[in-house]
C-alpha positions in Angstrom: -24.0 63.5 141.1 -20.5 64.5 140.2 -18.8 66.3 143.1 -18.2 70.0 142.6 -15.9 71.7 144.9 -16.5 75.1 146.3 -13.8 77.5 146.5 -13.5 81.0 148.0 -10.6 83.4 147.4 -9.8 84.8 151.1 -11.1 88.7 151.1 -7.7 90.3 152.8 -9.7 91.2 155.8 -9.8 87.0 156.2 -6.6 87.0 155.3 -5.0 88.7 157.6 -7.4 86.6 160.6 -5.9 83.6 159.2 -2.1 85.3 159.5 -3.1 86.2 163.3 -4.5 83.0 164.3 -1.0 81.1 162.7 1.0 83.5 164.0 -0.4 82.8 167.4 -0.1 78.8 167.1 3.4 79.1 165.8 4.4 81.2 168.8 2.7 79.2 170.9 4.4 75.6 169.5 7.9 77.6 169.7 7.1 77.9 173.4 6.1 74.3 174.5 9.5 73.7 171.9 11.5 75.0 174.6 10.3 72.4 177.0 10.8 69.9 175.0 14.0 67.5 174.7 15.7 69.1 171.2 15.7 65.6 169.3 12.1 64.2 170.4 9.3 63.1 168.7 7.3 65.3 170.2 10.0 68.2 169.4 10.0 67.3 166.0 6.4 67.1 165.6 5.9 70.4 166.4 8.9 71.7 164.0 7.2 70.1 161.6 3.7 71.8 162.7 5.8 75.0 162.5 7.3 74.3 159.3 4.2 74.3 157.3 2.7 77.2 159.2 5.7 79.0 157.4 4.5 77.8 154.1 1.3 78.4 154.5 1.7 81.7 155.4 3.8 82.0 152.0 0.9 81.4 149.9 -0.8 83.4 151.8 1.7 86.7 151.5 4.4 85.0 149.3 7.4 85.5 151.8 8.6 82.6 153.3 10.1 84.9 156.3 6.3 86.5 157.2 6.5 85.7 160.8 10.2 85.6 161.4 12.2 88.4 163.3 13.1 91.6 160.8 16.0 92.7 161.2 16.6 96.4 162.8 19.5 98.3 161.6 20.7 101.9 161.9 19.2 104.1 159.6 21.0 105.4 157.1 23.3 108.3 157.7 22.6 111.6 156.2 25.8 112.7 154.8 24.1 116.4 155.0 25.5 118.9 157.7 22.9 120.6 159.5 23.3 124.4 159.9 
């Protein structure tokens, strides 16, 4: 019998699970990173782990930057005077 493949397109409810569950492994590998000697194996293994957690999460959302830091800034001034 030829193989057939199943595939399932993630509802958005999965979706977001599988964003939560990566975004608690990549935090997770970040912090045993900081135990780590910078130019390790290990160290680099998990960089590596990290780095396709990030592009997983692209497909997912298509933004390479879905679990980095935002930036905040200052709102924008209102140039309007209140009376």
């Amino acid at each position: 019998m030829a193989g057939s493949r199943r595939t399932r397109e993630l509802k958005d409810i999965d979706r977001q699970e599988v964003l939560q569950a990566l975004a608690q492994a990549r935090s997770s590998l970040i912090e045993a990173r900081r135990c780590m000697r910078p130019r390790s194996g290990l160290s680099r293994s998990a960089e590596a782990v990290i780095s396709e957690i990030d592009d997983f999460a692209y497909v997912l959302t298509g933004t390479r930057d879905h679990f980095h830091l935002k930036a905040h800034g200052t709102p924008a001034r209102s140039d309007r005077k209140s009376d």
